[in-house]
PAZA-90152 format. One record per residue: residue number from 1; residue in three letters; x, y, z of N, C-alpha, C in turn. Coordinates in steps of 0.1 Angstrom, whole numbers, plus 5000, padded with zeros to 4 digits. Layout:
REM residues N
+-----+------+------+------+------+------+------+------+------+------+------+
!  nr ! rest !  n.X !  n.Y !  n.Z ! ca.X ! ca.Y ! ca.Z !  c.X !  c.Y !  c.Z !
+-----+------+------+------+------+------+------+------+------+------+------+
! NUM !  ALA !    X !    Y !    Z !    X !    Y !    Z !    X !    Y !    Z !
...
+-----+------+------+------+------+------+------+------+------+------+------+
REM end
This chain:
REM residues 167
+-----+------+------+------+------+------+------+------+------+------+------+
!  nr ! rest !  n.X !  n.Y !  n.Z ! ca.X ! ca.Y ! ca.Z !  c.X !  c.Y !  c.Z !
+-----+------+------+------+------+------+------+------+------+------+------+
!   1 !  UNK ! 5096 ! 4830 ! 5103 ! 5102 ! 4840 ! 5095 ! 5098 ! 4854 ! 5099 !
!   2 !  UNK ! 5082 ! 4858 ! 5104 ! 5081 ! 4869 ! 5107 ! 5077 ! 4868 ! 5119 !
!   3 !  UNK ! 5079 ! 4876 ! 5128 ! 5071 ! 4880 ! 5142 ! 5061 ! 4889 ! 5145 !
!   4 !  UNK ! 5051 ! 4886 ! 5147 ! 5039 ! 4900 ! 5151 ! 5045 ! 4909 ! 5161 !
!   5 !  UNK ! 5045 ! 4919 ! 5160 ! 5049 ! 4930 ! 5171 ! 5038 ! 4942 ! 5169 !
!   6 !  UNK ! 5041 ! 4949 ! 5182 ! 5030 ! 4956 ! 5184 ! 5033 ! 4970 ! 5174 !
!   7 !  UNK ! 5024 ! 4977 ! 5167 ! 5024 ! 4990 ! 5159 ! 5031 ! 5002 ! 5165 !
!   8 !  UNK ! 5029 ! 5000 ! 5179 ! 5041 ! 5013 ! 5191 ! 5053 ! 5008 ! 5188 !
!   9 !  UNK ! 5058 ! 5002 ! 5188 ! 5068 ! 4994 ! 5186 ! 5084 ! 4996 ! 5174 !
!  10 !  UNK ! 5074 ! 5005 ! 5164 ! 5080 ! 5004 ! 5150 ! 5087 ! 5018 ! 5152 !
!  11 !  UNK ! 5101 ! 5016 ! 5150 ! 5110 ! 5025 ! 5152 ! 5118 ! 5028 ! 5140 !
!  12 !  UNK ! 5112 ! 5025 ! 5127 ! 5119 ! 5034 ! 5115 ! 5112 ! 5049 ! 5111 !
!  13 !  UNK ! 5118 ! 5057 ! 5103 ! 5115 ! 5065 ! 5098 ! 5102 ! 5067 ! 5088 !
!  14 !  UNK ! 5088 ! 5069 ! 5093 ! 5081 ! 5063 ! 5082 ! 5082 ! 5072 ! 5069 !
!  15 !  UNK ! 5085 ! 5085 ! 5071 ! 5092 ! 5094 ! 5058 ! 5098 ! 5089 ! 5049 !
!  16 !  UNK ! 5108 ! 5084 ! 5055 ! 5118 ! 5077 ! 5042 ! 5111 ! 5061 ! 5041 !
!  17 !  UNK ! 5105 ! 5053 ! 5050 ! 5099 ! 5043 ! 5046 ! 5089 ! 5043 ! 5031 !
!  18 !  UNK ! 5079 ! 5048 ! 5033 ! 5071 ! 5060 ! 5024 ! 5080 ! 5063 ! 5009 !
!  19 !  UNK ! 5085 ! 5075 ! 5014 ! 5086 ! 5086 ! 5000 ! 5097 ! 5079 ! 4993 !
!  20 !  UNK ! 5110 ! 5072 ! 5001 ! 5122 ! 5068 ! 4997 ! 5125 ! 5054 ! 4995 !
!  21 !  UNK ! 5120 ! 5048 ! 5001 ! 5121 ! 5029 ! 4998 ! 5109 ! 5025 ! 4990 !
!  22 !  UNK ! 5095 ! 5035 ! 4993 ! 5085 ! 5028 ! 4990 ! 5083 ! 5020 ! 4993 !
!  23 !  UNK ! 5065 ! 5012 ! 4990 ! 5057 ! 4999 ! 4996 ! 5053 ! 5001 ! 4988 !
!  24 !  UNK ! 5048 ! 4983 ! 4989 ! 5038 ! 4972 ! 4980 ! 5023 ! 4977 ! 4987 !
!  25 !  UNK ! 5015 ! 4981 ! 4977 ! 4999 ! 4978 ! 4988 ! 4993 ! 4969 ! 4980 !
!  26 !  UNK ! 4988 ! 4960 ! 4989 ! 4986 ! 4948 ! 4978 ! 4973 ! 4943 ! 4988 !
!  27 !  UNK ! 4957 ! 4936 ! 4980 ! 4950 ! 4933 ! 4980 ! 4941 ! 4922 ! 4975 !
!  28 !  UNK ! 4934 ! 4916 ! 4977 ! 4929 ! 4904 ! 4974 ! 4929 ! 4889 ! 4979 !
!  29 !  UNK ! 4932 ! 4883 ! 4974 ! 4932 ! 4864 ! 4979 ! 4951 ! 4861 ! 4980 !
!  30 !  UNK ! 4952 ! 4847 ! 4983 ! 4965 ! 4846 ! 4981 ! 4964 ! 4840 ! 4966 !
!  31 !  UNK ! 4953 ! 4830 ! 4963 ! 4948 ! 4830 ! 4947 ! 4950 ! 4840 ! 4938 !
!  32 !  UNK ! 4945 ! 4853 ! 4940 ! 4943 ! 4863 ! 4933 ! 4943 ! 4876 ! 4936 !
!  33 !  UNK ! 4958 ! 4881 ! 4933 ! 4957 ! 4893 ! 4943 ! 4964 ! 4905 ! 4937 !
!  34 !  UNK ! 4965 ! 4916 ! 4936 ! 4970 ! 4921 ! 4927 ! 4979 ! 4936 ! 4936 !
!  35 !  UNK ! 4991 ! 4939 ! 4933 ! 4995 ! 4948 ! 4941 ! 5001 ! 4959 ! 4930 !
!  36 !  UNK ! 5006 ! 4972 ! 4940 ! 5013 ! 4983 ! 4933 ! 5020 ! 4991 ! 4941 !
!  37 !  UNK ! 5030 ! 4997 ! 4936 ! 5039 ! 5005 ! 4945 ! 5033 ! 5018 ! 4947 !
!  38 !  UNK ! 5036 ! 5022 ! 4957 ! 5036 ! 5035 ! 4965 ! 5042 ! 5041 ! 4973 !
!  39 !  UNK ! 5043 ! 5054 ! 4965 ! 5055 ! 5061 ! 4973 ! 5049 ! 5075 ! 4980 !
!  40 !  UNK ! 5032 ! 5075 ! 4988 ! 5022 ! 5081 ! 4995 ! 5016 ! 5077 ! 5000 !
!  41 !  UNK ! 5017 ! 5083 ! 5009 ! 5009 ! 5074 ! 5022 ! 5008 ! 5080 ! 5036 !
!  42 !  UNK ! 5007 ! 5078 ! 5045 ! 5011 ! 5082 ! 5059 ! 5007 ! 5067 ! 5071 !
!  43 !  UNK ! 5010 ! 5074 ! 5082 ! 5008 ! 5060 ! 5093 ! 5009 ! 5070 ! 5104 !
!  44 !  UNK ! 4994 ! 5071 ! 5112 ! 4994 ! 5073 ! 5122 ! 4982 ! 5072 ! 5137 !
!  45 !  UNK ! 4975 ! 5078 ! 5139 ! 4967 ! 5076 ! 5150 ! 4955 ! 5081 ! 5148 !
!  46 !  UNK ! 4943 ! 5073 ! 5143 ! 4927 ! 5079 ! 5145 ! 4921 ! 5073 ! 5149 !
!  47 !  UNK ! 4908 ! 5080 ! 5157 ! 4901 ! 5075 ! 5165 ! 4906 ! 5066 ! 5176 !
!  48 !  UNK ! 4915 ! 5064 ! 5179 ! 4925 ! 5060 ! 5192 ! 4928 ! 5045 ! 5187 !
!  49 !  UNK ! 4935 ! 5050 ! 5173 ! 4941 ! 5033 ! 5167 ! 4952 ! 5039 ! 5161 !
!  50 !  UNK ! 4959 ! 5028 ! 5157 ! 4973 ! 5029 ! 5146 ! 4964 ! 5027 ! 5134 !
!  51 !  UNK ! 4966 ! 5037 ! 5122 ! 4960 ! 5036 ! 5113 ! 4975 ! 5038 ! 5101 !
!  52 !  UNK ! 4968 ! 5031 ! 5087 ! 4974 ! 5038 ! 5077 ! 4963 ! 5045 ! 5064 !
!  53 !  UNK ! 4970 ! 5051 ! 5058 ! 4963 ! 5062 ! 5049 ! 4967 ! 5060 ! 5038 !
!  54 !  UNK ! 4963 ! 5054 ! 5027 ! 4971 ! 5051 ! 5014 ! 4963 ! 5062 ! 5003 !
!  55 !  UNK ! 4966 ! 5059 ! 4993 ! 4963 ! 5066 ! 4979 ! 4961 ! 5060 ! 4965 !
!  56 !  UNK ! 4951 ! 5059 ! 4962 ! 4951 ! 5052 ! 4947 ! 4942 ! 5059 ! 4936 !
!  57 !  UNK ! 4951 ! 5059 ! 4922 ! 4944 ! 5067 ! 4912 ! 4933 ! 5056 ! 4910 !
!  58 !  UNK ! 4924 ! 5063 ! 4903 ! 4913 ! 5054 ! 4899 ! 4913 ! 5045 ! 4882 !
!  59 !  UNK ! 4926 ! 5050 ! 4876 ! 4928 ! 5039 ! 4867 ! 4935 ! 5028 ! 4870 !
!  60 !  UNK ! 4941 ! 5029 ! 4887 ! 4949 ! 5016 ! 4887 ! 4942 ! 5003 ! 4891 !
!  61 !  UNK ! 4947 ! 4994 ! 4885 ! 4943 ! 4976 ! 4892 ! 4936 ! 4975 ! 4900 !
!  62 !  UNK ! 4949 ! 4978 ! 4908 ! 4949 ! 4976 ! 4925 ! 4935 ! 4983 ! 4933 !
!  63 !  UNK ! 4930 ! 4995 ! 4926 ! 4918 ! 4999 ! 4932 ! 4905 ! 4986 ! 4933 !
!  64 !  UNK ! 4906 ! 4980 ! 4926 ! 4895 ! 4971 ! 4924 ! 4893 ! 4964 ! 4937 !
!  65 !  UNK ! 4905 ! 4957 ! 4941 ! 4910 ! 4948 ! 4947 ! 4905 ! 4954 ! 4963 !
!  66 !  UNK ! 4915 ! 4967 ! 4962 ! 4913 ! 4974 ! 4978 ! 4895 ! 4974 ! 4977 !
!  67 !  UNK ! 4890 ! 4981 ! 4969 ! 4871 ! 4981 ! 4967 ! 4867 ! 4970 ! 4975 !
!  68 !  UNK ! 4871 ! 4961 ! 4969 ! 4861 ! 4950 ! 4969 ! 4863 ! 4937 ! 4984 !
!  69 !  UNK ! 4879 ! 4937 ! 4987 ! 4884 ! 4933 ! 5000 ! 4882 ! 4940 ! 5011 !
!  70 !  UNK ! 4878 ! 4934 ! 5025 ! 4881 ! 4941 ! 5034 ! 4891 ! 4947 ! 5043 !
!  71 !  UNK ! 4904 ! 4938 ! 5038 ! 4916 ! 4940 ! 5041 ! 4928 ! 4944 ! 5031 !
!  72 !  UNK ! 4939 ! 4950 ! 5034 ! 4949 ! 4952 ! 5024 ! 4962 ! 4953 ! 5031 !
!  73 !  UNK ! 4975 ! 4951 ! 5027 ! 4988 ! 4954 ! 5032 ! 4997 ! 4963 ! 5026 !
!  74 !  UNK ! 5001 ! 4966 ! 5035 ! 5014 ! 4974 ! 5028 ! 5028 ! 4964 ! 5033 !
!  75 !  UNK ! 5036 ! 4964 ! 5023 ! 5047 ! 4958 ! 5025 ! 5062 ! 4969 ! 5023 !
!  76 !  UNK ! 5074 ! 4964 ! 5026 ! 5082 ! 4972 ! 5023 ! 5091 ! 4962 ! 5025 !
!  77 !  UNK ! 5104 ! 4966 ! 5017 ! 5115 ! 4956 ! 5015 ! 5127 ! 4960 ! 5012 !
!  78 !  UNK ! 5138 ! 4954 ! 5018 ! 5150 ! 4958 ! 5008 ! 5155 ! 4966 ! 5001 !
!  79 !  UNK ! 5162 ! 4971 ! 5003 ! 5171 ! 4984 ! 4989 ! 5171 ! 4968 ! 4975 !
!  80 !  UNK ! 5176 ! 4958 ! 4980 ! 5179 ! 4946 ! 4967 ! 5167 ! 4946 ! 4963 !
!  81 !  UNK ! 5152 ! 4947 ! 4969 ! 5140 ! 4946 ! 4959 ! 5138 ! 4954 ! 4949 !
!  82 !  UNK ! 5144 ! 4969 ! 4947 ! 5141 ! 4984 ! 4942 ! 5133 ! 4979 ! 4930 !
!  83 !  UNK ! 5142 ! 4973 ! 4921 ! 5142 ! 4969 ! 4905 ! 5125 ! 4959 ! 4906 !
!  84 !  UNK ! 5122 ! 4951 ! 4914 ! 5107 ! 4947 ! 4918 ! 5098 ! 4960 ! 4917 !
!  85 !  UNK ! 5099 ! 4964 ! 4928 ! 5093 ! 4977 ! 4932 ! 5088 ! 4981 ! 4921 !
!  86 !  UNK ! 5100 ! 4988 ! 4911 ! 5099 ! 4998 ! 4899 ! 5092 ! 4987 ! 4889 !
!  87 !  UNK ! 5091 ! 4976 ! 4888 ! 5084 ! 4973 ! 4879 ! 5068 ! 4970 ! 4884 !
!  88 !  UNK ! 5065 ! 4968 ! 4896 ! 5048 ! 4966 ! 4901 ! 5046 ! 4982 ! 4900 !
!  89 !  UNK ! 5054 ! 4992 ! 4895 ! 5052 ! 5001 ! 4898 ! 5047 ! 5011 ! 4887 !
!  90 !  UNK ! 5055 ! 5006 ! 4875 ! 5052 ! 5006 ! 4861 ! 5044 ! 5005 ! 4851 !
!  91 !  UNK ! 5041 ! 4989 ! 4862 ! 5030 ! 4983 ! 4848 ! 5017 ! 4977 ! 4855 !
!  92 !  UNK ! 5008 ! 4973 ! 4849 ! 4995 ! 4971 ! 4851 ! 4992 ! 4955 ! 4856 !
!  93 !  UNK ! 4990 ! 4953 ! 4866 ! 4984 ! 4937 ! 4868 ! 4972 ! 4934 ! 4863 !
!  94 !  UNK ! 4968 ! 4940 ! 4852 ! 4955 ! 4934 ! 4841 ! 4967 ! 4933 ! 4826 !
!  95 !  UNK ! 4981 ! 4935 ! 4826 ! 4987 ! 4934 ! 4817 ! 4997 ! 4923 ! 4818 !
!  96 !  UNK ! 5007 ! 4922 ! 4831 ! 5013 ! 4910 ! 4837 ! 5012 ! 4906 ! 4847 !
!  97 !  UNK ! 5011 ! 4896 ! 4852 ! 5016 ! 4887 ! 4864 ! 5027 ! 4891 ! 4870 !
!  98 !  UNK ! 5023 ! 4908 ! 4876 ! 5031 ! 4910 ! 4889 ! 5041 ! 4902 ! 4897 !
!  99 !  UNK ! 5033 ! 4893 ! 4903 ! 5035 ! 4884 ! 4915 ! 5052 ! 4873 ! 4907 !
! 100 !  UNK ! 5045 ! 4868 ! 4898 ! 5053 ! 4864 ! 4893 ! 5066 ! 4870 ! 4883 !
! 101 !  UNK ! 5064 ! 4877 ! 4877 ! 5075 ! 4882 ! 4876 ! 5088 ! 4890 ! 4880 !
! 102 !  UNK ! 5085 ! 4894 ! 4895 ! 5091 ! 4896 ! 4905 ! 5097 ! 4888 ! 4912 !
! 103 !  UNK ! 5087 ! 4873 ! 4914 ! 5092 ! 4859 ! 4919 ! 5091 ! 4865 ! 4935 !
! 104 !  UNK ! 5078 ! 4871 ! 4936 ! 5075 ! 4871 ! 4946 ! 5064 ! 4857 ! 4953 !
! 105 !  UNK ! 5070 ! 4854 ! 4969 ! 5061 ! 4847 ! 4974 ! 5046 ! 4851 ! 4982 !
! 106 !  UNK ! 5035 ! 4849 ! 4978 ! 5024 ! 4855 ! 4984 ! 5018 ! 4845 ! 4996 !
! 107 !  UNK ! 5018 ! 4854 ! 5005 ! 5015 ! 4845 ! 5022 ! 5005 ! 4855 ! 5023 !
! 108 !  UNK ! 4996 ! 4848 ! 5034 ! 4986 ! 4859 ! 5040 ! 4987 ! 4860 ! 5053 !
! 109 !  UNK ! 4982 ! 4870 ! 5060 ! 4977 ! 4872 ! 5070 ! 4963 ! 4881 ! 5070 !
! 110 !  UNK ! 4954 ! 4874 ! 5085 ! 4940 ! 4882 ! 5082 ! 4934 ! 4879 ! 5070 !
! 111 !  UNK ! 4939 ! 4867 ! 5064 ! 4930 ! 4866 ! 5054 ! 4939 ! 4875 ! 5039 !
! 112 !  UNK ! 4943 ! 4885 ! 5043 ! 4949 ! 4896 ! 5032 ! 4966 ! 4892 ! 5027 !
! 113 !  UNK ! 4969 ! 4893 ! 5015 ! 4978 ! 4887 ! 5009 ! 4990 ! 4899 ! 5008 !
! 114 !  UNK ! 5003 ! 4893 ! 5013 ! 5018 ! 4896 ! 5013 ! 5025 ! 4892 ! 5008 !
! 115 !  UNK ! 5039 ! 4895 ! 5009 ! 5050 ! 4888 ! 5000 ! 5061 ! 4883 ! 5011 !
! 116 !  UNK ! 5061 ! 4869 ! 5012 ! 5076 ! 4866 ! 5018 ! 5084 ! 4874 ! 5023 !
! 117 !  UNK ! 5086 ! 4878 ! 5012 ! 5104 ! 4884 ! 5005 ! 5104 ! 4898 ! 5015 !
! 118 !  UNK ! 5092 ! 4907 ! 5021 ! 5090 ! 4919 ! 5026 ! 5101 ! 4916 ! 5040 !
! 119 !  UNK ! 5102 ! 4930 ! 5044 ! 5106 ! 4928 ! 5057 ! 5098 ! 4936 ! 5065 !
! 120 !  UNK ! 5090 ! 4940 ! 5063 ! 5080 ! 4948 ! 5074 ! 5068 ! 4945 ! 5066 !
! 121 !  UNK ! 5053 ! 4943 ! 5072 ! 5044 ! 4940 ! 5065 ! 5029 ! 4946 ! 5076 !
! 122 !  UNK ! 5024 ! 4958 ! 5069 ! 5013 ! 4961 ! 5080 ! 4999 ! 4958 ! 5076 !
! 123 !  UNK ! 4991 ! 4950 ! 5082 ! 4979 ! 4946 ! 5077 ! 4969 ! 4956 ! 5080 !
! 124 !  UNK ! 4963 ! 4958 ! 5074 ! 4952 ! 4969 ! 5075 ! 4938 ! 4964 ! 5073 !
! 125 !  UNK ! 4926 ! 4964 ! 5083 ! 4913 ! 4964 ! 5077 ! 4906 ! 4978 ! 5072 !
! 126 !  UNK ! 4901 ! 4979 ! 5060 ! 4897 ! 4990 ! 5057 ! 4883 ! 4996 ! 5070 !
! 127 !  UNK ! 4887 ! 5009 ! 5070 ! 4877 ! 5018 ! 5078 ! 4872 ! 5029 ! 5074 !
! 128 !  UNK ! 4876 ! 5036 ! 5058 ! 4870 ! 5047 ! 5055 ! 4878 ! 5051 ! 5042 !
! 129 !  UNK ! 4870 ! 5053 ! 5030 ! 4873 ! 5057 ! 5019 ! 4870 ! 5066 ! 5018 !
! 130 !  UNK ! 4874 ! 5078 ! 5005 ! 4868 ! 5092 ! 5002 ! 4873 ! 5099 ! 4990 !
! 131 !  UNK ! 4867 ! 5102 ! 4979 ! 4873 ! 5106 ! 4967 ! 4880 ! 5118 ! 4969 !
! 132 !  UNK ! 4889 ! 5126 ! 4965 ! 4894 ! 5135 ! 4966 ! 4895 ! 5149 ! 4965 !
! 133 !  UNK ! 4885 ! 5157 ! 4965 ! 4879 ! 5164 ! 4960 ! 4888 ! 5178 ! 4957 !
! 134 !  UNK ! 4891 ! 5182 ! 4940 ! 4901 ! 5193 ! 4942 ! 4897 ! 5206 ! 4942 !
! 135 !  UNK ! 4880 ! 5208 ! 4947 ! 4882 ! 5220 ! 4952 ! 4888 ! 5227 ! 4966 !
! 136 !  UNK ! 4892 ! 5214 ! 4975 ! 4897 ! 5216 ! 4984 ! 4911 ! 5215 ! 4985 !
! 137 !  UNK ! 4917 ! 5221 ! 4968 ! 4933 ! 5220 ! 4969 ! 4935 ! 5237 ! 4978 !
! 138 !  UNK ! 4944 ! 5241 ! 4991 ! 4945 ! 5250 ! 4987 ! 4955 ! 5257 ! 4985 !
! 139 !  UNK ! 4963 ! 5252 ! 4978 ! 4974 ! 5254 ! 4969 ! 4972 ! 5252 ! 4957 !
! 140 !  UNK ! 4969 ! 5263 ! 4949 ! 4967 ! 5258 ! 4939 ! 4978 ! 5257 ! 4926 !
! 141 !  UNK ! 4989 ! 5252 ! 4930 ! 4998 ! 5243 ! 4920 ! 4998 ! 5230 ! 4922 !
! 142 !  UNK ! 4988 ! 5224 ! 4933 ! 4987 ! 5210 ! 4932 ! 4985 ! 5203 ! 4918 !
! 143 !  UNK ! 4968 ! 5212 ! 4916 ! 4960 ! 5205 ! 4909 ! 4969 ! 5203 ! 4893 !
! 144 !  UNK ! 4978 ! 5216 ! 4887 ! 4979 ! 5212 ! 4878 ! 4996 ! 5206 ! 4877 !
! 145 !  UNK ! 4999 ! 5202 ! 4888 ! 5012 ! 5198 ! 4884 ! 5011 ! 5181 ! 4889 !
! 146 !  UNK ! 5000 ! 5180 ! 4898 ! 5000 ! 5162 ! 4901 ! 4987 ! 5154 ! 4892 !
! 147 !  UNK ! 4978 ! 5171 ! 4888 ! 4966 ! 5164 ! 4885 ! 4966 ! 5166 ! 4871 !
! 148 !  UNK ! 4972 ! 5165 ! 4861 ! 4973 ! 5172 ! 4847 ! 4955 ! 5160 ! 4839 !
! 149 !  UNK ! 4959 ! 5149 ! 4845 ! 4945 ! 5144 ! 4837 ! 4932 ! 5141 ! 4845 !
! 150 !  UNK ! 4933 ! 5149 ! 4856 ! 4922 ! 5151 ! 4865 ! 4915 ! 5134 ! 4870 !
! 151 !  UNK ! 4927 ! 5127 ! 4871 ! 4924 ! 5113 ! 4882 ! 4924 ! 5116 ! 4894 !
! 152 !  UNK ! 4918 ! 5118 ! 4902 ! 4921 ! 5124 ! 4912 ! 4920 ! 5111 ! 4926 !
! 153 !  UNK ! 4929 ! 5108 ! 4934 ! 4930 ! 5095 ! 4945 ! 4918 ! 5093 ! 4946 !
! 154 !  UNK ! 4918 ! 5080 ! 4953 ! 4906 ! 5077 ! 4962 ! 4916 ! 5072 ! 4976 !
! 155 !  UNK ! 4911 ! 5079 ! 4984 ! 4917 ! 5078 ! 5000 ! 4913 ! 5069 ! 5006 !
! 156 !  UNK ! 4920 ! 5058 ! 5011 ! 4914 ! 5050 ! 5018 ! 4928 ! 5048 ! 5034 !
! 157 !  UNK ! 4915 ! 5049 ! 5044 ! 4923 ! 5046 ! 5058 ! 4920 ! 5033 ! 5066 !
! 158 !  UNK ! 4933 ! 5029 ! 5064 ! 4930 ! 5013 ! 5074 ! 4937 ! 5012 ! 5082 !
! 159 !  UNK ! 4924 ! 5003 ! 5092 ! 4930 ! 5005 ! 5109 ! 4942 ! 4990 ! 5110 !
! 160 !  UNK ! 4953 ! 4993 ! 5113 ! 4965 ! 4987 ! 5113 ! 4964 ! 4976 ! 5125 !
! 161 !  UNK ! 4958 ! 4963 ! 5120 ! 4953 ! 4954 ! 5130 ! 4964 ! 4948 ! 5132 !
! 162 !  UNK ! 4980 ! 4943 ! 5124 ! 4987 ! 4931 ! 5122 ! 5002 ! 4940 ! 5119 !
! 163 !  UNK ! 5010 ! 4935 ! 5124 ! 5023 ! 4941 ! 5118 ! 5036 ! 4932 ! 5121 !
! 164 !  UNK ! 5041 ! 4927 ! 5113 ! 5051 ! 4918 ! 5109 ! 5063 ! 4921 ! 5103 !
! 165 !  UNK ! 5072 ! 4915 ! 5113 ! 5085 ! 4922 ! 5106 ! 5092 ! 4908 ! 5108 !
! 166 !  UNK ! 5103 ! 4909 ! 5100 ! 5112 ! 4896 ! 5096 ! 5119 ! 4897 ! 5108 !
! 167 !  UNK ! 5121 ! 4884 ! 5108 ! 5131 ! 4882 ! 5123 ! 5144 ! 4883 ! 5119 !
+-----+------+------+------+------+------+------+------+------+------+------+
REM end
C-alpha cells in the first residue's frame, strides 16, 4: 500500500501541504496513540538532515504523547478526509476516541503510529524541543493576536528518518 521513498524526492508544495490541506501529527503506540491536526509546521534541512518542525500548545493531548515517545508522524490525506481533519482538530483525545471516530486505520512504522487512510506519511525521531519564548516576538502583534491566553507552543524538531507515500 505504501512505498518508502527518499525525503529529496518529495515534490509537493509543502506550503499548501501545511497551511491548506493540513496534517495529522500523531504519537504514541499503535495500542494507544493519540493525534491532532495542524495547520504549522515547516520541513526542511538541519544539521545536514531532512528535518520537520511541528508546534504544539501545551493544553493539547497530543503534547503528552510527542513528550513521552521517541518518535512521531505527520500524516496528510485527501481533500475527502477534510471533515476527519476538522474533527481531530476540534476536539480533545482525553474527550473522544479520535482514531475511531474518524474510522481511521492505525499502522506503524519505526515503531510510531499512522493512519492507513494517509497518502503521505513522514516519520520523524525527535531531536530537539524548546518552549517558545515571547520575548523574542519581534513583531509585536503576534503575541496578542495568536497568544491572547498566553499558551505559548512547545517546538519540537524531528529528524525525518521514514517517508511513505501511497502507491
Amino acid at each position: 500500500m505504501f512505498e518508502r521513498i527518499d525525503p529529496k524526492s518529495l515534490d509537493q508544495n509543502v506550503f499548501s501541504m501545511i497551511g491548506d490541506q493540513w496534517m495529522l501529527l500523531t504519537a504514541g503506540t499503535r495500542e494507544k496513540c493519540n493525534t491532532m491536526t495542524a495547520s504549522w509546521g515547516g520541513l526542511g534541512v538541519l544539521w545536514g538532515k531532512p528535518v520537520a518542525t511541528v508546534y504544539i500548545r501545551p493544553q493539547r493531548y497530543t503534547l503528552e504523547f510527542v513528550e513521552r515517545e521517541e518518535w512521531f508522524t505527520l500524516a496528510f490525506f485527501g481533500e475527502e478526509y477534510r471533515k476527519a481533519l476538522a474533527l481531530c482538530g476540534s476536539k480533545s483525545g482525553r474527550d473522544i476516541d479520535k482514531v475511531k471516530e474518524c474510522g481511521f486505520t492505525v499502522e506503524t512504522a519505526d515503531g510510531a503510529p499512522y493512519f492507513a487512510e494517509a497518502d503521505l506519511v513522514l516519520v520523524c525521531r525527535k531531536a530537539y524541543w524548546q518552549d517558545m519564548d515571547p520575548t523574542h516576538f519581534l513583531d509585536g502583534e503576534i503575541d496578542g493576536k495568536w497568544y491572547p491566553e498566553k499558551d505559548y507552543h512547545r517546538i519540537f524538531i524531528g529528524e525525518i528518518e521514514t517517508v511513505l507515500k501511497k502507491k
